[in-house]
C-alpha positions as CSV (number, residue, x, y, z in Angstrom):
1,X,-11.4,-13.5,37.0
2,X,-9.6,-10.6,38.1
3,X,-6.4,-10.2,39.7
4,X,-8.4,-9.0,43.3
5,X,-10.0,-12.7,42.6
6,X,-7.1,-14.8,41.5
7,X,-4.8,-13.8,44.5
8,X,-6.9,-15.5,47.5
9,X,-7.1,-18.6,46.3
10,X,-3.4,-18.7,46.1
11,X,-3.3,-17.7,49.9
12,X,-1.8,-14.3,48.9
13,X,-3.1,-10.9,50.0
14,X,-3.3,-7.4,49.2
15,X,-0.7,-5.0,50.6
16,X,-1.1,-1.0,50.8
17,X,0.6,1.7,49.8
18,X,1.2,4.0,53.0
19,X,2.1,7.0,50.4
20,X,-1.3,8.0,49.8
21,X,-1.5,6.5,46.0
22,X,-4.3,3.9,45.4
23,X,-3.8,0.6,46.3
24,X,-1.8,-1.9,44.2
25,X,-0.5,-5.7,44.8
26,X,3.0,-5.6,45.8
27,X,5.5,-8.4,45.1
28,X,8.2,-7.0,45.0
29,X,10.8,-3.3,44.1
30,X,10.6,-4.2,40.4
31,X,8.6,-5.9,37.5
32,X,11.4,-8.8,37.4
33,X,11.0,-9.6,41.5
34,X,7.2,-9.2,40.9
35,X,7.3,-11.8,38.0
36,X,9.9,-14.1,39.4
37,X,7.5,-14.4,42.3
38,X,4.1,-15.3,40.4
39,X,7.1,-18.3,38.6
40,X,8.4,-20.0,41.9
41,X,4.7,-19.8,43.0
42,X,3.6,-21.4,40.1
43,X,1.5,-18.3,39.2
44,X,1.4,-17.9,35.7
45,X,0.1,-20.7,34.7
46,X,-3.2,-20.4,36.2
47,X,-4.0,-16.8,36.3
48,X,-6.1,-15.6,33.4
49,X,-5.0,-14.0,30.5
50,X,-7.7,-11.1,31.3
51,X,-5.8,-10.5,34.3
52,X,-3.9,-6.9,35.6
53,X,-0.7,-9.1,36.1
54,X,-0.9,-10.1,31.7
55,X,2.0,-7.5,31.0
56,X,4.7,-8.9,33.3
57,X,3.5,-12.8,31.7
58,X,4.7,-12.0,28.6
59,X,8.2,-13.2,27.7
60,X,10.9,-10.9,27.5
61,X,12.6,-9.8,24.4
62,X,15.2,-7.3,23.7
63,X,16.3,-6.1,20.5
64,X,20.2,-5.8,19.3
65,X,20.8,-3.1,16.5
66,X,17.2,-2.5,16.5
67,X,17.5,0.3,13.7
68,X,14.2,2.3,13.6
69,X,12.3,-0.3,15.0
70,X,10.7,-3.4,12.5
71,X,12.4,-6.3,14.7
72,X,10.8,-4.5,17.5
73,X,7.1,-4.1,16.2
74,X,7.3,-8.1,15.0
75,X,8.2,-9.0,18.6
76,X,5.6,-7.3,20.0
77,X,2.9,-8.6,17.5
78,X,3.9,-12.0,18.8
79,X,3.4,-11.3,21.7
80,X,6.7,-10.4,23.6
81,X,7.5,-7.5,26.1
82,X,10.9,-5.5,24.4
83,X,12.5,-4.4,27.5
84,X,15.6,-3.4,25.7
85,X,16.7,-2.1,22.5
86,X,20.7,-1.1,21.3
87,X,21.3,1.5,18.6
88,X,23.8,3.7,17.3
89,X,22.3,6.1,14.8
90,X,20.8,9.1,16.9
91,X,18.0,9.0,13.7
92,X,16.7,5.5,13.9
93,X,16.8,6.1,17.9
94,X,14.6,9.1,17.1
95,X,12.4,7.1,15.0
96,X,12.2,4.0,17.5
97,X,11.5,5.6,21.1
98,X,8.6,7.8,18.7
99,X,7.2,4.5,17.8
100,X,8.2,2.5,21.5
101,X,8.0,4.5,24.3
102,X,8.4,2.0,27.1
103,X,11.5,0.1,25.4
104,X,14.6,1.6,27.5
105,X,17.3,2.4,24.6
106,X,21.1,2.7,24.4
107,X,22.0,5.0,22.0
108,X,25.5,4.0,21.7
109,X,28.1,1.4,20.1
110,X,27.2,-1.8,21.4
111,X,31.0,-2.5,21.5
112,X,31.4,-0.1,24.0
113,X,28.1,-1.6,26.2
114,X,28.5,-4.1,29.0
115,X,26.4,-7.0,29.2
116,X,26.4,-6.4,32.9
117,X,25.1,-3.1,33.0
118,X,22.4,-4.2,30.4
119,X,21.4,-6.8,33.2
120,X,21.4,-4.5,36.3
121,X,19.3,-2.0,34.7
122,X,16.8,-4.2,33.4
123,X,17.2,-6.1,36.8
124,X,17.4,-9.6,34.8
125,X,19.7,-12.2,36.2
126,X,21.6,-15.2,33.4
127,X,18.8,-17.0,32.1
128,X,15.7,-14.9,32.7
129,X,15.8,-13.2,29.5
130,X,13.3,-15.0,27.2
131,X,14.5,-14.3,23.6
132,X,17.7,-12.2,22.3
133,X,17.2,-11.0,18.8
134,X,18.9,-8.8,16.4
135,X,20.2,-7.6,13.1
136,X,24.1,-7.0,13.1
137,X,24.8,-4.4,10.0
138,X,24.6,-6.4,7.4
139,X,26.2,-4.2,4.4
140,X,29.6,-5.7,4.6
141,X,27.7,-8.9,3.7
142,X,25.6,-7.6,1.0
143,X,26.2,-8.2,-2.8
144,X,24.7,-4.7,-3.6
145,X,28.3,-3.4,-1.2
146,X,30.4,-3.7,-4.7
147,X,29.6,-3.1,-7.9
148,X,30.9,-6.7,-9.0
149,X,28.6,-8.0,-6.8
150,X,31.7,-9.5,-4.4
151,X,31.7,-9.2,-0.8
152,X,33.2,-6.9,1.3
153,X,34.9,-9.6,3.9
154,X,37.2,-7.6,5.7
155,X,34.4,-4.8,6.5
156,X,34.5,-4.2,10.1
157,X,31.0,-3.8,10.9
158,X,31.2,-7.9,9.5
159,X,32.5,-8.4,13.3
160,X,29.5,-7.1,15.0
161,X,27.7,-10.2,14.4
162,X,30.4,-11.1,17.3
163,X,29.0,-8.8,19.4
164,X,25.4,-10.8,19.6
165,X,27.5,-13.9,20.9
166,X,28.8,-11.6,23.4
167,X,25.2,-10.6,24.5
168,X,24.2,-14.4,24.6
169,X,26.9,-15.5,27.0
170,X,26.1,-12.5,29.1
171,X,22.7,-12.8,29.2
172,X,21.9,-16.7,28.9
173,X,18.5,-16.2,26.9
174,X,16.1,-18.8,26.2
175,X,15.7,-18.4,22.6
176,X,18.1,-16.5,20.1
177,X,17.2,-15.2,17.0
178,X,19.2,-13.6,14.3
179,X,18.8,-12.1,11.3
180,X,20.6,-11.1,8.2
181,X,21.0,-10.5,4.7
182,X,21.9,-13.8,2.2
183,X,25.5,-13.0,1.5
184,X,25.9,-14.4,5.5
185,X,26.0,-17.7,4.6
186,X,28.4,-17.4,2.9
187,X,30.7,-16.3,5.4
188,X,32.9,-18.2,7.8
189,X,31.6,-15.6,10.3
190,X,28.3,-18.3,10.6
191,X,30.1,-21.1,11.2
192,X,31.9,-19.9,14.2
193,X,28.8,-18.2,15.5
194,X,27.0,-21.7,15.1
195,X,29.4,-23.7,16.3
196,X,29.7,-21.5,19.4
197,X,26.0,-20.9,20.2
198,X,25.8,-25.3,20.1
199,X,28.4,-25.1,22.3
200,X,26.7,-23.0,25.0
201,X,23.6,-25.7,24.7
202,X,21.5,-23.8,21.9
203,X,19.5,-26.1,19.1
204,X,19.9,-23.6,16.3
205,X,18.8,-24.0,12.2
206,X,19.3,-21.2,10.2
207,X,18.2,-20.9,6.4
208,X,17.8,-18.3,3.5
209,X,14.1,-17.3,3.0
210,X,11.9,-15.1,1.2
211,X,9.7,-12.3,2.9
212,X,6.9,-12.8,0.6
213,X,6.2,-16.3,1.8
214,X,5.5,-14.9,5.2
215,X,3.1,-11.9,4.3
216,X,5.2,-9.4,3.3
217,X,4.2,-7.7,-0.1
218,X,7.8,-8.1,-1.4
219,X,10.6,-9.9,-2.5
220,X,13.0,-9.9,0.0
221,X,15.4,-12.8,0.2
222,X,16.9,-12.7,4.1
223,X,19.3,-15.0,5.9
224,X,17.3,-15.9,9.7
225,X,18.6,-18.1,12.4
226,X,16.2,-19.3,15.6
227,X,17.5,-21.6,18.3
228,X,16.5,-22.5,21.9
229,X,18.5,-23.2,24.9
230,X,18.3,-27.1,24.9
231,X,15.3,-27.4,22.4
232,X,14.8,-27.2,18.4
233,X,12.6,-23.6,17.7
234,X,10.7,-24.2,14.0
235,X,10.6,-21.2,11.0
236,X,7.3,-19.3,11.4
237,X,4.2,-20.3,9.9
238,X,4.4,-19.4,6.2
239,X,1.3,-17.1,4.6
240,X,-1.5,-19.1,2.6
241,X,-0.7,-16.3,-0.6
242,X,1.5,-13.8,-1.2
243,X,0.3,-9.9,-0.8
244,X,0.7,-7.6,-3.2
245,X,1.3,-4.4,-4.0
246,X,-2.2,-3.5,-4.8
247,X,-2.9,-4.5,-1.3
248,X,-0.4,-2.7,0.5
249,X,-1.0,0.4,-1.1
250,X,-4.9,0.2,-0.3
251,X,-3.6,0.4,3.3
252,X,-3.0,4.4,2.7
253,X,-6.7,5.1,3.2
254,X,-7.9,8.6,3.2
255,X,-5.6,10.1,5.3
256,X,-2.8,9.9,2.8
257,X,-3.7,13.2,1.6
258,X,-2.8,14.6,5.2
259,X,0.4,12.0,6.0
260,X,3.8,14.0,5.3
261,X,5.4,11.0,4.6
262,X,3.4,10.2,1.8
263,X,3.4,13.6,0.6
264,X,7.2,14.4,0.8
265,X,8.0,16.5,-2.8
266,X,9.6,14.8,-5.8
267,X,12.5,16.9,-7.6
268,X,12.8,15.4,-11.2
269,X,14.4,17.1,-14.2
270,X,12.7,17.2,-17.2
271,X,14.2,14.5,-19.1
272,X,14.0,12.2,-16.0
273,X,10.0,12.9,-15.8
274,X,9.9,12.4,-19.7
275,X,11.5,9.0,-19.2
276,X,9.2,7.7,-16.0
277,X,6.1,9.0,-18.1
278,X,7.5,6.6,-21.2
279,X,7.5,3.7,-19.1
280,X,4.6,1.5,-19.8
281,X,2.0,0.6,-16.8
282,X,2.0,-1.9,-14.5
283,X,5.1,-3.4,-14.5
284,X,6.3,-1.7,-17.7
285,X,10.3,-1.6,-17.9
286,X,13.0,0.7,-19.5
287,X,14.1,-2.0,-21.7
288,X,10.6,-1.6,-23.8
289,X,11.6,2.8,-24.7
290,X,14.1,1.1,-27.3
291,X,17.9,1.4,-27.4
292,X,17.6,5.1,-28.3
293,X,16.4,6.3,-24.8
294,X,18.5,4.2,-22.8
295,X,21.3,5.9,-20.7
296,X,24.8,5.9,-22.0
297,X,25.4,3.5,-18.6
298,X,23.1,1.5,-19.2
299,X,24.5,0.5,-22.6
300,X,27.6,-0.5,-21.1
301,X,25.9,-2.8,-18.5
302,X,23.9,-6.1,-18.7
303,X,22.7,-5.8,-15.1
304,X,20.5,-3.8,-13.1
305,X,17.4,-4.4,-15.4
306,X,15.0,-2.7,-13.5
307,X,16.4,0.2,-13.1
308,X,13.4,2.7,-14.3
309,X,11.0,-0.1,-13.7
310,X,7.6,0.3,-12.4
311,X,5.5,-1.8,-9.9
312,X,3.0,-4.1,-11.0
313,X,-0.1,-4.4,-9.0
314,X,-1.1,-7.4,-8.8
315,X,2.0,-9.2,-7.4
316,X,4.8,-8.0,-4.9
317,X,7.1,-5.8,-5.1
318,X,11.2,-5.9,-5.7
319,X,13.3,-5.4,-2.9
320,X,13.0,-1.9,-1.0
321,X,16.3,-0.4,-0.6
322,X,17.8,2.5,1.1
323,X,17.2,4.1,-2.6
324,X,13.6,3.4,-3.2
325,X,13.1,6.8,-3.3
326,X,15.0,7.4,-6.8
327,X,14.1,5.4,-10.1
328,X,17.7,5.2,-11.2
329,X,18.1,2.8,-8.6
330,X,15.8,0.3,-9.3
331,X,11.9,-0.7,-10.0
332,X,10.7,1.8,-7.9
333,X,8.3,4.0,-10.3
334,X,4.6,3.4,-9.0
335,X,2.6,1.4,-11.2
336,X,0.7,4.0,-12.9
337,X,1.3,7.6,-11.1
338,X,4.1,8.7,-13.0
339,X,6.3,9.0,-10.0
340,X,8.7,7.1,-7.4
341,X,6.6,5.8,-4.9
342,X,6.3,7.6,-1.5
343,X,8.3,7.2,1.8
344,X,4.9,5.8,2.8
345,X,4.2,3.7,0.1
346,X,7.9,1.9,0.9
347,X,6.7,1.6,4.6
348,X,4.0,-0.5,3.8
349,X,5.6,-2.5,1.3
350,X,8.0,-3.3,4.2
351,X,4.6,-3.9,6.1
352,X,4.8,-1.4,8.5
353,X,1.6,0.2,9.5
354,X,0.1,3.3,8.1
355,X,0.3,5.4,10.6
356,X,4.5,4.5,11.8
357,X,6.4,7.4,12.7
358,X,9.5,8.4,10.9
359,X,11.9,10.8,11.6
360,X,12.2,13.7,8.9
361,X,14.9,15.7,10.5
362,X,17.4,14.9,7.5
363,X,15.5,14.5,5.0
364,X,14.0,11.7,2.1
365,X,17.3,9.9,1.8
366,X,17.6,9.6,5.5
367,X,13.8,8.0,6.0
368,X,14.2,6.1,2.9
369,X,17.8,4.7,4.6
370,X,16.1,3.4,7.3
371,X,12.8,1.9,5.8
372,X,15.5,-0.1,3.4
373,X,17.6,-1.0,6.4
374,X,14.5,-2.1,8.5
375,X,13.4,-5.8,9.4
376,X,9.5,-6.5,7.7
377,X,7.9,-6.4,11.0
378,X,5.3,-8.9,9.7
379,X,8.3,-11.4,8.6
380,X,9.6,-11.3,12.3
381,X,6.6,-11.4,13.8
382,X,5.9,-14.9,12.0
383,X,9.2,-15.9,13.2
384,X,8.8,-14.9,16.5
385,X,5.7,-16.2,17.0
386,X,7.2,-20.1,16.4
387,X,9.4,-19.1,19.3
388,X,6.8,-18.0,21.8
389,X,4.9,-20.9,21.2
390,X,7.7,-22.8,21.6
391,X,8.7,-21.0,24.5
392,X,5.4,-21.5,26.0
393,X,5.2,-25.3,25.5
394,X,8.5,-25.7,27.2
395,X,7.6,-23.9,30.0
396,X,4.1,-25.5,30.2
C-alpha cells in the first residue's frame, strides 16, 4: 500500500503545492509537526512499513560526543533516525558529516550548547526525543591515562559525563543510553548520575561487557548503561560466536589495493623491521626472541606483554587503541605480513565498514586517534536495537 492509498481511508487528503514543484502530502512546516500528526491520529501504527511516510516513523536519536561517527552508524543499523550529533574536534566532525550527511552537527563544546537551542532547531518539544545516547571522554577514566595504571579523578573532561544529564532534563528522552570505558564504575561520578536519572523516572542497569560477545572481532571491555523513561530497557542480544580476525580482514576485498587507508606508508628503522620480521606467526610474541633482543624498557617492566605482538587469525583481536598504528604500543603487528596492520585493517576490527570515510588531513596518528576513540558500531547497534524494540512495544 502506498502512501496515495493509506491516506483515504484515514479521511485525509492530498494538498498541492501552488509553487510549481510536484505534489507532496502536507501535514505540516516540519518533519516533527508532520510526524506528531500521523501520532495523535493514530497513524503509525497502521501504515505500512513500505510506505513514503517510513523515514519520519523511525524513532529519533541524537548522538552526544559523537567522535567520528561509530555510535552514530549503530543507531542507524537499528533502525533510528540521528537528527543530531555534538562534537568538538573539527577532525572527527570532518570524518562524521563525510560519513552522515543529513545528521545536523554542532561543532562546538557541548558546555557552551543550550539544550533549548538544540530543541528549537530540531523543532522537538520535552519528551519527543526517542533515545539520547553518548560517549562523554572517557580518558580521565581509563587505566591506560597513567602509567601505574591509577585513575586520573580530578580530570576535567571526568565532568562531562554531567553534561549528558544536562541534555536529559532538557530534552526528556524516552530511552538514554550511555557508554564508557570500565574504569567508570569505579567512579562516584556513576552513582550520582544513576541516582539522578531514577530520580527523573528512568529504569536504568548498567554493566561492564565485552565487545566480542556482541560481534565485534575484538576484545574490548566497555562500561554501557540503557534505561527507559518509566520502563526496564534489556542489554542487546549477544552474538552466537565470536568473529575473528581472519574474518574481519576478509572484509578488505579487492579494492584494498586502491583504498588509501589501507595503503597509508609505514616508516620503520631497520632494527625495528628486524624485530617485527623475528616475531613468530600468528600470534607469535616478543617474549619468544629471548632476553637478548628485548628492549632495555622492557627489562625493567613486567607489564605490557604484548607489546611487539602479532595478531592471531583465528580468534579476535586485542583492544584497538589510538596507537594501533605502531607495534611498540601493543599487539598490533599483522599476523603474518611483517607489518602493523593498516588504518583499514583497525576499522574493521572496530567493525566499521570497508568502505568508511576517514579524514587524512593530519595524518596516520590522527585517523588512528579516532578509530581507537570510536564506539564498535556493531556493539551499539546490538544495544540499540533492545531499545527500539523496546521502544516499539511500549508504544504499541
Amino acid at each position: 500500500m502506498s502512501l496515495e492509498q493509506a491516506l483515504p481511508i484515514h479521511g485525509l487528503v492530498r494538498q498541492k503545492q501552488t509553487n510549481g514543484k510536484a505534489e507532496k502530502p502536507i501535514f505540516g512546516r516540519t518533519p516533527s509537526q508532520t510526524r506528531g500528526f500521523f501520532e495523535r491520529n493514530n497513524i503509525l501504527k497502521v501504515l505500512p512499513v513500505c510506505c513514503s511516510v517510513n523515514r519520519l516513523m523511525k524513532p529519533r536519536a541524537i548522538d552526544l560526543f559523537s567522535g567520528c561517527g561509530g555510535l552514530t552508524l549503530g543507531l542507524k543499523q537499528a533502525g533510528f533516525r540521528v537528527v543530531g550529533a555534538v562534537e568538538i574536534d573539527p577532525l572527527a566532525v570532518e570524518t562524521y558529516q563525510a560519513n552522515h550527511k543529513k545528521v545536523f552537527v554542532w561543532e562546538k563544546d557541548i558546555r557552551k550548547l543550550s539544550v533549548r537551542k538544540v530543541r528549537k532547531h530540531l523543532d522537538l518539544k520535552p519528551g519527543q526525543l526517542d533515545l539520547l545516547a553518548g560517549c562523554p571522554p572517557c580518558q580521565g577514566f581509563s587505566t591506560m591515562t597513567t602509567l601505574n595504571g591509577k585513575h586520573s579523578s580530578n580530570d576535567a573532561r571526568n565532568d562531562l559525563v554531567f553534561q549528558f544529564l544536562r541534555f536529559v532534563r532538557g530534552l526528556k528522552p524516552k530511552a538514554v543510553m550511555l557508554e564508557n570505558v570500565p574504569g567508570l564504575t569505579k567512579d562516584a561520578r556513576i552513582e550520582k548520575v544513576v541516582a539522578t536519572l531514577k530520580r527523573m523516572g528512568y529504569l536504568c542497569q548498567y554493566k561492564v561487557l565485552d565487545a566480542a560477545d556482541y560481534g565485534v572481532p575484538q576484545r574490548r571491555r566497555r562500561f554501557i548503561l540503557v534505561g527507559g523513561l518509566g520502563t526496564e530497557i534489556a542489554f542487546g542480544e549477544t552474538a552466537r560466536k565470536k568473529r575473528t580476525v581472519r574474518e574481519a580482514f576478509a572484509r578488505l576485498g579487492i579494492g584494498a589495493k586502491n583504498d588509501p587507508l589501507h595503503n597509508l606508508p609505514e616508516n620503520r628503522s631497520a632494527k625495528v623491521m628486524e624485530r617485527i620480521r623475528a616475531v613468530p606467526k600468528n600470534g607469535g610474541s616478543r617474549l619468544a626472541l629471548g632476553k637478548e633482543h628485548q628492549l632495555a624498557c622492557h627489562d625493567k617492566c613486567d607489564g605490557f606483554k604484548d607489546v611487539y605482538g602479532r595478531m592471531a587469525w583465528d580468534t579476535v583481536s586485542p583492544t584497538i587503541t589510538g596507537g594501533c598504528f605502531n607495534p611498540s604500543k601493543g599487539r598490533f603487528i599483522h599476523p603474518t605480513e611483517d607489518r602493523a596492520i593498516s588504518m583499514r585493517e583497525a576499522a574493521l576490527l572496530q567493525s566499521f565498514p570497508a568502505n568508511y570515510y576517514f579524514s587524512d588531513k593530519k595524518g596516520k596518528c590522527s585517523i588512528a586517534q579516532m578509530i581507537g576513540n570510536a564506539l564498535p558500531p556493531e556493539f551499539i547497534r546490538r544495544h540499540a536495537s533492545a531499545v527500539f524494540n523496546r521502544l516499539r512495544e511500549t508504544q504499541n
